[in-house]
C-alpha positions in Angstrom: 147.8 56.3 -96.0 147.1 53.8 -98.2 145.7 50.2 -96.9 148.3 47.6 -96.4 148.0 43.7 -95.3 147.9 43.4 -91.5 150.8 40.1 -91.5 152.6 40.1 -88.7 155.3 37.9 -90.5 155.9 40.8 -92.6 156.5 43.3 -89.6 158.6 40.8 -88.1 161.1 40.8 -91.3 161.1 44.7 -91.4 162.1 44.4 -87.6 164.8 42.0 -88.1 166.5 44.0 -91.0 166.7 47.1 -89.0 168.1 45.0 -85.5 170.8 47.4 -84.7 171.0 49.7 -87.2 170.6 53.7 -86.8 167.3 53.7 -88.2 165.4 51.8 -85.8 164.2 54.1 -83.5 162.9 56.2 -86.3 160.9 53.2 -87.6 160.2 52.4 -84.3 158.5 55.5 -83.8 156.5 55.7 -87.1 154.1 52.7 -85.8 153.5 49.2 -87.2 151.2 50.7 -90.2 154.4 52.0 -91.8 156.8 49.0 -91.5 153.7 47.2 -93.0 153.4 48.6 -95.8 157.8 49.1 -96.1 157.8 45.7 -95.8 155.3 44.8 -99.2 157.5 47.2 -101.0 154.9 50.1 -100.8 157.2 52.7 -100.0 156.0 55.5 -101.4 156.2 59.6 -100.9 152.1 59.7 -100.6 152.3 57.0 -98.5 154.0 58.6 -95.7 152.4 61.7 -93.7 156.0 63.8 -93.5 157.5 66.3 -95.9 159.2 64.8 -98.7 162.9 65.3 -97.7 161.6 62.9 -94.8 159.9 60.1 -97.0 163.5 60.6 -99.2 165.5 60.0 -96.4 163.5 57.0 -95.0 162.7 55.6 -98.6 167.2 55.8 -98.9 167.3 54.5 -95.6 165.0 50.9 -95.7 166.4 50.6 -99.5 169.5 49.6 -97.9 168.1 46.5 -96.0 167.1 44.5 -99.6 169.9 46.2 -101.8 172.2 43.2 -102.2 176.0 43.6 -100.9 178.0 46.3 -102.9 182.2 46.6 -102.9 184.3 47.2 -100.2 184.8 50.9 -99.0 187.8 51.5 -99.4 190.2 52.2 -96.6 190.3 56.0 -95.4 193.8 56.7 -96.6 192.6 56.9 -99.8 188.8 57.7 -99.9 187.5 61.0 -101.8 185.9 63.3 -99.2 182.2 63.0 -99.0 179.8 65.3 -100.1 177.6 66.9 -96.8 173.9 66.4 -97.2 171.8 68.4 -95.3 170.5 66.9 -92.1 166.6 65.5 -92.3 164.2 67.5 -90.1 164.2 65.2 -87.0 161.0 63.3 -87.5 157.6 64.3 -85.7 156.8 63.5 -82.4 154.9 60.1 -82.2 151.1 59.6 -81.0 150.0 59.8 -77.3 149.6 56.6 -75.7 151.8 54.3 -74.8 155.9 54.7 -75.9 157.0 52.2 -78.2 158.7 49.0 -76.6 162.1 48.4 -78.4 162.6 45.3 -81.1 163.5 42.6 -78.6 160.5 43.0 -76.4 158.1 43.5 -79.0 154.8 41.2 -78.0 153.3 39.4 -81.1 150.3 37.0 -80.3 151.4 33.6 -80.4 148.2 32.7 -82.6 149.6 35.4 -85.3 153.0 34.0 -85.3 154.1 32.1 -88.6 155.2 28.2 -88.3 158.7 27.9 -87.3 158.7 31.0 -85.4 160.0 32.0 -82.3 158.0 32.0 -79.3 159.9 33.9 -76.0 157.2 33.5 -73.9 156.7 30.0 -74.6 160.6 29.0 -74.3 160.7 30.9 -71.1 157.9 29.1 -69.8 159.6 26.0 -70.7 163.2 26.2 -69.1 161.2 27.6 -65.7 159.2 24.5 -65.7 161.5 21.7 -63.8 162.2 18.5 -65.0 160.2 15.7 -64.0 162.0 12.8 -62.1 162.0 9.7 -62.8 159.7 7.2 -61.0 160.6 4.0 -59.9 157.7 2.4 -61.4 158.6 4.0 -65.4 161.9 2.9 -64.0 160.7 -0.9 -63.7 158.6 -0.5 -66.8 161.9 -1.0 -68.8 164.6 -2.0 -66.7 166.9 -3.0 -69.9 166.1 0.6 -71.1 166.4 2.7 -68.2 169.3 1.3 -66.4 171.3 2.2 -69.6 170.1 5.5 -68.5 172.6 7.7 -65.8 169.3 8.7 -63.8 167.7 4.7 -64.5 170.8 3.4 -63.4 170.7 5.5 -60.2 166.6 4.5 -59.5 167.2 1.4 -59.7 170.2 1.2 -57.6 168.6 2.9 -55.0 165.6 0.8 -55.3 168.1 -2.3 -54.9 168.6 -1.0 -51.4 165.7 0.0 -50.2 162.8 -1.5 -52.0 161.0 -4.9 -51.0 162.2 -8.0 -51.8 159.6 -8.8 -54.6 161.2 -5.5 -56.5 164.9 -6.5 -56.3 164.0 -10.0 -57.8 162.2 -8.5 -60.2 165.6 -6.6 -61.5 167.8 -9.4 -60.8 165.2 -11.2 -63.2 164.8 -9.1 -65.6 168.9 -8.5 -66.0 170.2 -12.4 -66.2 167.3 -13.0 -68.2 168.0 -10.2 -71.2 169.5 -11.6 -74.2 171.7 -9.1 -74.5 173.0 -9.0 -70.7 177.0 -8.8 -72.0 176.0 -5.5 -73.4 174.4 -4.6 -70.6 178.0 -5.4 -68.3 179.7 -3.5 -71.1 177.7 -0.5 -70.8 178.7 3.1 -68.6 176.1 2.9 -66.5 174.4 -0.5 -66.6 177.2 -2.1 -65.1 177.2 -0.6 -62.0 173.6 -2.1 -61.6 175.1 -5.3 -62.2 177.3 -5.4 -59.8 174.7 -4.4 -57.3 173.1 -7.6 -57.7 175.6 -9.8 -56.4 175.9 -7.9 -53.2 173.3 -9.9 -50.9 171.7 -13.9 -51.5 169.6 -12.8 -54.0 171.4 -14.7 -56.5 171.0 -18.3 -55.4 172.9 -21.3 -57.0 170.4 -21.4 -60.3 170.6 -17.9 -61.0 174.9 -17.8 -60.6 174.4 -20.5 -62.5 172.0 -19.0 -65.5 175.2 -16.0 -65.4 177.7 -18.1 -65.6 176.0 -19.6 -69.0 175.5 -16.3 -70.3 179.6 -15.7 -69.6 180.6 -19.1 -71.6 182.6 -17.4 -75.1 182.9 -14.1 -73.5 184.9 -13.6 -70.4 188.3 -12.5 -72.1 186.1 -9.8 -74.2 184.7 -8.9 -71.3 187.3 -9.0 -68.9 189.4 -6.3 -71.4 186.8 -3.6 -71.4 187.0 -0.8 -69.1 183.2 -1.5 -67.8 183.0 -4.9 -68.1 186.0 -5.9 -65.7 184.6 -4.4 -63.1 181.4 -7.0 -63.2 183.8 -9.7 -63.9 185.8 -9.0 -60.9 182.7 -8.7 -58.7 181.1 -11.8 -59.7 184.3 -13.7 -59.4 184.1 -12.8 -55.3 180.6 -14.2 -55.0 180.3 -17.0 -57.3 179.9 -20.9 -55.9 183.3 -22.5 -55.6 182.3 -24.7 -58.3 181.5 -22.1 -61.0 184.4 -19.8 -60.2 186.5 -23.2 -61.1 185.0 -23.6 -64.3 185.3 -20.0 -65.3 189.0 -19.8 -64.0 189.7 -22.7 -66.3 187.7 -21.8 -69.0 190.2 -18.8 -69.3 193.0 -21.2 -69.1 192.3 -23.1 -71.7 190.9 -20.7 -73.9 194.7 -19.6 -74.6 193.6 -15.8 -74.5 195.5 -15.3 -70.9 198.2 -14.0 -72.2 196.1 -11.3 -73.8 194.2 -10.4 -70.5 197.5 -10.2 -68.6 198.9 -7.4 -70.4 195.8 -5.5 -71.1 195.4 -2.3 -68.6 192.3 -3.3 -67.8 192.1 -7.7 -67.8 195.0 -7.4 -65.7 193.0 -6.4 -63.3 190.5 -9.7 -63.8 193.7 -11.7 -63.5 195.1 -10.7 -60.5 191.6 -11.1 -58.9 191.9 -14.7 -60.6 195.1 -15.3 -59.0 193.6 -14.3 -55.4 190.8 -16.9 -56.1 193.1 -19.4 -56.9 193.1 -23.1 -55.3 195.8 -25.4 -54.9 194.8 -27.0 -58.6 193.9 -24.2 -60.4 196.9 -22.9 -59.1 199.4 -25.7 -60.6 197.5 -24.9 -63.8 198.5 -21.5 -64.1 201.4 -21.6 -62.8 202.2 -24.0 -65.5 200.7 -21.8 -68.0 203.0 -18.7 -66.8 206.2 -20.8 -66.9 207.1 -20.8 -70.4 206.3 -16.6 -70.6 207.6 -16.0 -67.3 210.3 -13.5 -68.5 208.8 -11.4 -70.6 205.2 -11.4 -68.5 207.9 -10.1 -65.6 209.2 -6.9 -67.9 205.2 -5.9 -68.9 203.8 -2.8 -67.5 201.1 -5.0 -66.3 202.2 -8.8 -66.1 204.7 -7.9 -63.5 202.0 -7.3 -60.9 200.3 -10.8 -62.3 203.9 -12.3 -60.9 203.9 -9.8 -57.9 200.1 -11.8 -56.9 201.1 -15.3 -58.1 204.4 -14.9 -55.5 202.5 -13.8 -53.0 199.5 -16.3 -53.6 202.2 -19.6 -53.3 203.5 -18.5 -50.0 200.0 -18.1 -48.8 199.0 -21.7 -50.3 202.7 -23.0 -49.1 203.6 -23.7 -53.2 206.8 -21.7 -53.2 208.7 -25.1 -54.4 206.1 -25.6 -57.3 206.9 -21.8 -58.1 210.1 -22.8 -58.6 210.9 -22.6 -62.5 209.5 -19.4 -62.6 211.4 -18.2 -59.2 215.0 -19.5 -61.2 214.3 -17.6 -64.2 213.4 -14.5 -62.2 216.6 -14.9 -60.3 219.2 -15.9 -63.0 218.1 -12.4 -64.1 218.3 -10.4 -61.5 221.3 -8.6 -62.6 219.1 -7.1 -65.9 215.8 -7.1 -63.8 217.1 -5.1 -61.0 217.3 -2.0 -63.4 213.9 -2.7 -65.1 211.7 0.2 -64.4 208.9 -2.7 -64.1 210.9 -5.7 -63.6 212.5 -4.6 -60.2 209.3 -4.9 -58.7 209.2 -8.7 -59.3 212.8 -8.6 -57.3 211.6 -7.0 -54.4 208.2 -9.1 -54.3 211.1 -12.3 -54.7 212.9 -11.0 -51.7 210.3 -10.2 -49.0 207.7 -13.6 -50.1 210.5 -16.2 -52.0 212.6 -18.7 -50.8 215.8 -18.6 -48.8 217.9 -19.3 -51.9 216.5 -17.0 -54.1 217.1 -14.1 -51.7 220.5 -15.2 -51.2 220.8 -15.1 -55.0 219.7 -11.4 -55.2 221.2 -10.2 -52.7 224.8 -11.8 -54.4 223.7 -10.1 -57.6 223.6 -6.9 -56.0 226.5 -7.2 -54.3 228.6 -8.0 -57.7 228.2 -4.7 -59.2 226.8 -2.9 -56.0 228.2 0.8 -57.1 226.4 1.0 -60.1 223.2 -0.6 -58.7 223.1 1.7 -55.8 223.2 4.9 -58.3 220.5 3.9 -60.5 217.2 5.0 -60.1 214.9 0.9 -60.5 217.9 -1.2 -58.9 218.1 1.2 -56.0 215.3 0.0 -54.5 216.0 -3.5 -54.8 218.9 -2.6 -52.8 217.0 -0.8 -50.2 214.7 -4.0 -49.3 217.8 -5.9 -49.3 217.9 -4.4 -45.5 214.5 -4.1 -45.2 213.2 -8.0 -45.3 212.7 -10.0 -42.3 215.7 -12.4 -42.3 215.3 -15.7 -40.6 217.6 -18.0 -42.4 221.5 -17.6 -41.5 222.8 -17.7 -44.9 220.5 -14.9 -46.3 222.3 -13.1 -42.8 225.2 -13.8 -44.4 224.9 -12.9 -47.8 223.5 -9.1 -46.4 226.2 -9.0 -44.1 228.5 -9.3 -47.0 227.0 -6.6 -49.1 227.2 -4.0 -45.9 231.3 -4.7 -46.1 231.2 -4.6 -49.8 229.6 -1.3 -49.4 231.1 0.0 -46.1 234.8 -1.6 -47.3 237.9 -1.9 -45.4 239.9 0.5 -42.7 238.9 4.2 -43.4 242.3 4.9 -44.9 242.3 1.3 -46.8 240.3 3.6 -49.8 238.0 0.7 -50.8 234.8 2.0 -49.2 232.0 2.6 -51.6 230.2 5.1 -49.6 232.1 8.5 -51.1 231.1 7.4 -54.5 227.6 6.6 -53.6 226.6 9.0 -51.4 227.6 11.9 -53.8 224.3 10.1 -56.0 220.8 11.4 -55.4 219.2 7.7 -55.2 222.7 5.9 -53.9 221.9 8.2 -50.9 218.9 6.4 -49.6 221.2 2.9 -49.8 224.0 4.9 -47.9 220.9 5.5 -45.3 219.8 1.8 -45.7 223.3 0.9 -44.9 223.2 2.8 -41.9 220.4 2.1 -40.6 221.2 -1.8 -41.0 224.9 -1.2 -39.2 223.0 0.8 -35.9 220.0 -1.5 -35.6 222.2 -4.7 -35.1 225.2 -2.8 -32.9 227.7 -3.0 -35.0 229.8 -0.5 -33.2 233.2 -1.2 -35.6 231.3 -0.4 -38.7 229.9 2.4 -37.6 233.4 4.0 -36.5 233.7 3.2 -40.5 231.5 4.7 -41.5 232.2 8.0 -39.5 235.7 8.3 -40.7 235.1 7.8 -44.3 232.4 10.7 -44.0 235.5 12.8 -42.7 236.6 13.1 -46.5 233.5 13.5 -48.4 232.6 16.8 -49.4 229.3 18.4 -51.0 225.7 16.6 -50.5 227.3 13.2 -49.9 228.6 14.1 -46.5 225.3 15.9 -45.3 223.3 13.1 -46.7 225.7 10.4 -44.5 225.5 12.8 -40.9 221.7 13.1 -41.2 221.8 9.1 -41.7 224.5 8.7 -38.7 222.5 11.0 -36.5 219.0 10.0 -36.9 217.6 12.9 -39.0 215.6 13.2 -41.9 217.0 13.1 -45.5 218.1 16.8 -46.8 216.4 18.9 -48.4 218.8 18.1 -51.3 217.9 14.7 -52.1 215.3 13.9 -54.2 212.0 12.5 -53.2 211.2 8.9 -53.8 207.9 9.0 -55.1 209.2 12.1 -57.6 210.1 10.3 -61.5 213.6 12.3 -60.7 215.9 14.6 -62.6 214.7 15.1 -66.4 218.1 15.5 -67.3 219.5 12.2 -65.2 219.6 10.6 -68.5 221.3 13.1 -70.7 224.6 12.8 -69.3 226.7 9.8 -70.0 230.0 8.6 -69.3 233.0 8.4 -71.9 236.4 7.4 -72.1 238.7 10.1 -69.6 235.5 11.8 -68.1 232.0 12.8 -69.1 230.9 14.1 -71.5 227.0 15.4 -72.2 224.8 13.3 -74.9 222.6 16.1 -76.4 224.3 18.7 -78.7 224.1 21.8 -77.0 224.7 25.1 -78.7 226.2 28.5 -77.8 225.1 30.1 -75.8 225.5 28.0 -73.1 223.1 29.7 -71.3 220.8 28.1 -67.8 218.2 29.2 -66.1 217.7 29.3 -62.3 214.6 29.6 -60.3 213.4 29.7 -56.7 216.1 32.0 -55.7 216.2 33.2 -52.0 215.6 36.9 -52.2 219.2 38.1 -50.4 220.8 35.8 -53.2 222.5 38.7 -56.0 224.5 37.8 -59.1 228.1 37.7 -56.4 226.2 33.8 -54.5 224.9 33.0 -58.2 228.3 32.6 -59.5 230.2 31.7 -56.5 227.8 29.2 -56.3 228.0 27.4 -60.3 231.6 28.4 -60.4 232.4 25.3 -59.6 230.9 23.9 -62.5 233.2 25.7 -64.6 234.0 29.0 -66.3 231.1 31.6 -66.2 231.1 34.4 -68.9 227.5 36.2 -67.4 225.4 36.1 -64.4 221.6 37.7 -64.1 219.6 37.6 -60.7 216.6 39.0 -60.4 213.8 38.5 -57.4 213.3 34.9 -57.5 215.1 34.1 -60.6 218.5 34.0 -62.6 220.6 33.2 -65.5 223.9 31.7 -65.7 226.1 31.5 -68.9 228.8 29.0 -69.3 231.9 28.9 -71.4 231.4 25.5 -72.5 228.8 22.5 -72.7 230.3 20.1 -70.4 230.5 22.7 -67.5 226.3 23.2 -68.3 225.6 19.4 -69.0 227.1 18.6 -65.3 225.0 21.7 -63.9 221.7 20.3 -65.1 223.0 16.6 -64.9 222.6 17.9 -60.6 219.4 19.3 -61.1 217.9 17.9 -58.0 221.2 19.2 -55.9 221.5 22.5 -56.3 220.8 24.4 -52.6 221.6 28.3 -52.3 221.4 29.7 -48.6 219.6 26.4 -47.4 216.8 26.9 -50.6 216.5 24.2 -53.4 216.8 25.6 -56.2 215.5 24.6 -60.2 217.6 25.0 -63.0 217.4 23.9 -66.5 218.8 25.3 -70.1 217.3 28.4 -71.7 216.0 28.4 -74.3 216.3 31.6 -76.8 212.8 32.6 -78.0 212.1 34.2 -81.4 208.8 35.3 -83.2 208.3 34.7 -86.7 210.4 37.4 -88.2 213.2 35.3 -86.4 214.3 38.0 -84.3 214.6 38.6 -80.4 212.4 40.5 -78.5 212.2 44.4 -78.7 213.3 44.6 -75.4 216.5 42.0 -75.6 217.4 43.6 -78.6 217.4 47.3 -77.4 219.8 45.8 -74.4 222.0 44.4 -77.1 221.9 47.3 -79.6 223.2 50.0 -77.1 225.6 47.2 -74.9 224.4 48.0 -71.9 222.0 46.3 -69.4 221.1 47.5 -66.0 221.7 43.7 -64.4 223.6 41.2 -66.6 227.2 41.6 -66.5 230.4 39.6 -67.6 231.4 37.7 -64.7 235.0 37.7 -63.7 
C-alpha cells in the first residue's frame, strides 16, 4: 500500500464525514492506514488490497463526503425506477487483534490532537472535579467584589454571625467606606449584606453618621428601587433619633414624596416613614399630604400611605390636626366607598377616626344603602359599619338608623330592603352583618322582621338570610370574599324597563356548564336554566354541559349569576361558548359529521 502521512487530524476528518452514514463500519474495519491515505485524496485501486469491484464501490462511496450538495431527489411519485447494481462482495474479514472501537469512543492521544480540538477525557475529568468553595479569607480579600457575588454575599453573611468581632468591623468598614456603597444597596445580592450590618451595635453613632452622609442626594432613588428600599427601610429602624429626623425631612423637603408614595416599591419606605414619625415630623407631613389628599387616597399605593398616617394620629393622639384631610376623605365618601382602592381609606376612617367622621359615613351609606350593599368595594364599607367598636352615642345612633333603613317597616309595610339585597352575591354578607348586629344587641322585634320578610323571598336570598338567622355558615352559593368575583358582574347593566346585556352577543346563544353532579342528565339541566328563559338545546355529558338559548338577554342573566348557580347541592361554572374553527374556517370533523347527517347521540331540541 502506498505510504501515507501519519496526521491524526486527518483521520479525525475522515471519521467525522462518515458519523452515521452506512459506510462506517466498512471503513471502520479497513484500519486507520486506509482512512489516512482517503483522507489526502489518495484513493486509489492499487492502493487498496481488495478486488476492484470493492475499491469501486468504496472509492463511490467516500467520493460522496467532499462532492458538494447536488438537487433535490425528487419525490417518489414521480422518480424513474432505478437501475439494480450488483451487490459488492462483503468486504474481508479484518486482522486478528483487538475489534475496532466504534467513532465516538475512538482514543487519540491528547499530545496528537490539533489546537482547538476536543479532548473527552479531559472535559470529563473536568465536570467530575467539584467546585471549590469559597473561603472566607478570598471572601475578605475583596469584600466590594465578592459580596456582589450570590456565594460572597452568603460568606460573608454567615461570617457576620459567627466570626469575631475584629472580622465584622472589618465588613462594616470596608462597606460604609466604598465610594460606591449606593451601588452596593442597589445591587441583588449586596444589599442583603447591608442590611446585616445594622442588626447588632456594631454601627455606633460615627458610623450611622458616615451612612447617613453617604444617603444625602439619594434617598428618593434609592427608596424606588426594588433592592434598595429594603436597606432604606432597615436603616430607618436603627438609625439615632436625630438622623432618622434629618433624613425624614430631607425627603420632605426634597418635593420628591409625592413620587415615592405612589411607586410600588417607595411606598413601602413611606409607610415605614410614617411609623417613625414624631409629633413634628408628623405636622410636617401631614401638612404636605393635605393639599393631594384625594387623589393620594384613589392610588393603588397612596391609599395605604393614608391607611398608616390614620392610624399613626390616633396612636400620637393628632386625630384633630388630621382633620383637613379626615373632611376631604368624608365629604367623599359617597364616591370613595365604591373605589376599588379608595374604600379602604373608609374603613381605616371608621375603625381609627373620629366620632363625627364615622357618623358621616355611616349617613352616606345609609342615603343610597341598596345600591352600596350590591356592589362589590362599598360592600365592605358597609360590613364594618357593624363591625367597629362604638362608644359614642350618636355613632349608636346613626348605625341604628341604617339597620331600620335596611331592615324597614312591618313585614307587610313592603319597604324592607332585605329581598332586594339578599338576592345579590355581596349584598348577602351585609344581610349577614345586619343580622348579626340585630341578635348580638337583643333586638327581639327586628328580628321577628326580619323572619317574616324571609317568608317571601325565594331563590339564594332566602337560604342566604336562614343560614344568617340560624347561626350557620354562608352557602355554598355565595361567593367568597377573598375571590375578585363573577367575570361577568360587569357585563350586565341596567336600562330603561329591565336589563339588558352590554356585550353584543351572537347566535348561537350557546353556554357552557361545568362541574356537573354525575346523576344530573339533560331533563335537571333544563329544568334548571329554564327559568332563565326559552331553551332550544340541552347537552350533558359526565361532568359537563351545554345550554342553548333563544335569545341574549335570557344568556346575559345566566352568566350575569355565575357565582349562583347550584344543581343537586353542587356549584356549578358556566360561561359562553365559544365556537372554535381552524384556519380553513370550518368546524371540526367530528361537529360537522353530527351536523351533516342531523343526528347526534346526546344533544337534542329541548321542549
Amino acid at each position: 500500500m502506498a505510504p501515507a502521512a501519519s496526521s491524526s487530524a486527518a483521520l479525525q476528518r475522515v471519521l467525522e464525514c462518515a458519523a452515521g452514514a452506512d459506510v462506517q463500519p466498512m471503513l471502520m474495519g479497513l484500519g486507520a492506514q486506509v482512512l489516512l491515505n482517503a483522507a489526502h485524496g489518495a484513493v486509489r485501486v492499487e492502493d487498496f488490497d481488495l478486488n476492484n469491484e470493492e475499491a469501486k464501490f468504496l472509492i463511490q462511496k467516500l467520493s460522496v463526503f467532499k462532492a458538494a450538495p447536488g438537487p433535490p431527489r425528487p419525490s417518489k411519485r414521480h422518480a424513474l425506477p432505478e437501475p439494480t447494481a450488483p451487490d459488492p462482495a462483503p468486504p474481508p474479514p479484518p486482522p486478528p487483534g483487538p475489534p475496532p472501537c466504534a467513532y465516538r469512543r475512538l482514543s487519540i492521544p491528547a499530545a496528537a490532537q490539533p489546537p482547538g480540538s476536543w479532548n473527552t477525557q479531559a472535559a470529563s475529568d473536568k465536570k467530575s472535579t467539584p467546585a471549590q468553595k469559597l473561603s472566607l479569607e478570598t471572601a475578605l480579600s475583596n469584600i466590594r467584589k465578592y459580596a456582589r457575588e450570590p456565594e460572597g454575599s452568603r460568606v460573608l453573611q454567615s461570617a457576620w454571625q459567627s466570626a469575631a468581632k475584629d472580622t465584622q468591623m472589618t465588613i462594616v468598614d470596608a462597606v460604609l467606606n466604598d465610594n460606591d456603597m449606593i451601588s452596593l444597596c442597589r445591587d441583588a445580592h449586596a444589599n442583603y449584606l447591608v442590611q446585616k450590618l445594622f442588626e447588632g451595635t456594631l454601627i455606633d453613632d460615627e458610623r450611622a453618621t458616615l451612612f447617613a452622609k453617604k444617603l444625602e442626594g439619594q434617598a428618593i432613588a434609592l427608596a424606588n428601587h426594588k433592592h434598595g428600599c429594603r436597606v432604606l427601610q432597615t436603616a430607618m429602624q436603627h438609625l439615632p433619633a436625630d438622623l432618622l429626623t434629618r433624613l425624614i425631612q430631607e425627603m420632605l423637603d426634597g418635593g420628591c414624596l409625592t413620587e415615592c408614595i405612589g411607586d410600588p416599591n417607595g411606598n413601602h419606605v413611606v409607610q415605614r416613614l410614617v411609623q417613625m414619625l414624631t409629633p413634628d415630623l408628623a405636622s410636617s407631613f401631614i401638612a404636605y399630604c393635605s393639599d393631594t389628599a384625594g387623589q393620594i387616597t384613589t392610588n393603588e399605593y397612596g391609599c395605604r400611605i393614608i391607611q398608616r398616617l390614620i392610624e399613626k394620629c390616633e396612636e400620637l393622639d393628632m386625630m384633630y390636626e388630621l382633620g383637613p384631610v379626615l373632611d376631604m376623605i368624608v365629604s367623599g365618601a359617597g364616591e370613595f366607598a365604591i373605589h376599588p382602592h379608595a374604600n379602604y381609606v373608609l374603613q381605616c376612617a371608621l375603625e381609627h377616626g373620629r366620632a363625627e367622621d364615622k357618623v358621616k359615613i355611616i349617613e352616606h351609606m345609609c342615603e343610597n344603602v341598596a345600591e352600596l350593599a350590591c356592589n362589590k368595594y362599598s360592600s365592605n364599607v358597609i360590613e364594618k359599619c357593624f363591625k367597629i367598636h362604638v362608644d359614642a352615642e350618636e355613632v349608636a345612633d346613626a348605625r341604628s338608623a341604617l339597620v331600620h333603613r335596611v331592615v324597614g317597616g312591618a313585614p307587610d309595610d313592603g319597604d324592607s330592603l332585605i329581598p332586594a339585597i339578599a338576592q345579590d352575591k355581596f349584598g348577602g354578607f351585609v344581610i349577614r352583618s345586619v343580622i348579626n348586629h340585630v341578635i348580638a344587641h337583643g333586638l327581639a322585634d327586628l328580628e321577628a322582621r326580619i323572619r317574616g320578610v324571609a317568608e317571601k323571598v325565594t331563590g339564594p336570598g332566602k337560604d342566604r338570610i336562614m343560614a344568617a338567622l340560624n347561626g350557620e355558615e354562608q352557602p355554598a352559593t355565595a361567593p367568597k370574599r377573598e375571590t375578585k368575583g363573577s367575570k361577568h358582574e360587569k357585563q350586565w347593566v341596567s336600562k330603561d324597563g329591565g336589563g339588558g346585556w352590554s356585550n353584543d352577543l351572537k347566535p348561537p346563544y350557546k353556554m357552557f356548564v361545568g362541574g356537573l353532579p354525575h346523576e344530573c342528565d339533560e331533563q335537571v339541566l333544563g329544568d334548571y336554566f329554564g327559568s332563565y328563559g326559552d331553551i332550544t338545546q340541552v347537552l350533558a355529558n359526565r361532568g359537563f354541559g351545554f345550554v342553548t338559548f333563544s335569545s341574549a338577554d335570557a344568556l346575559g342573566q345566566a352568566l350575569a349569576d355565575y357565582d349562583e348557580h347550584t344543581i343537586a347541592g353542587k356549584w356549578v361554572e358556566v360561561k359562553q361558548h365559544q365556537e372554535k374553527k381552524n384556519s380553513q374556517g370550518w368546524k371540526g370533523k367530528r361537529e360537522g359529521e353530527a351536523q351533516s347527517d342531523g343526528q347526534s347521540k346526546r344533544a337534542k331540541p329541548w321542549q
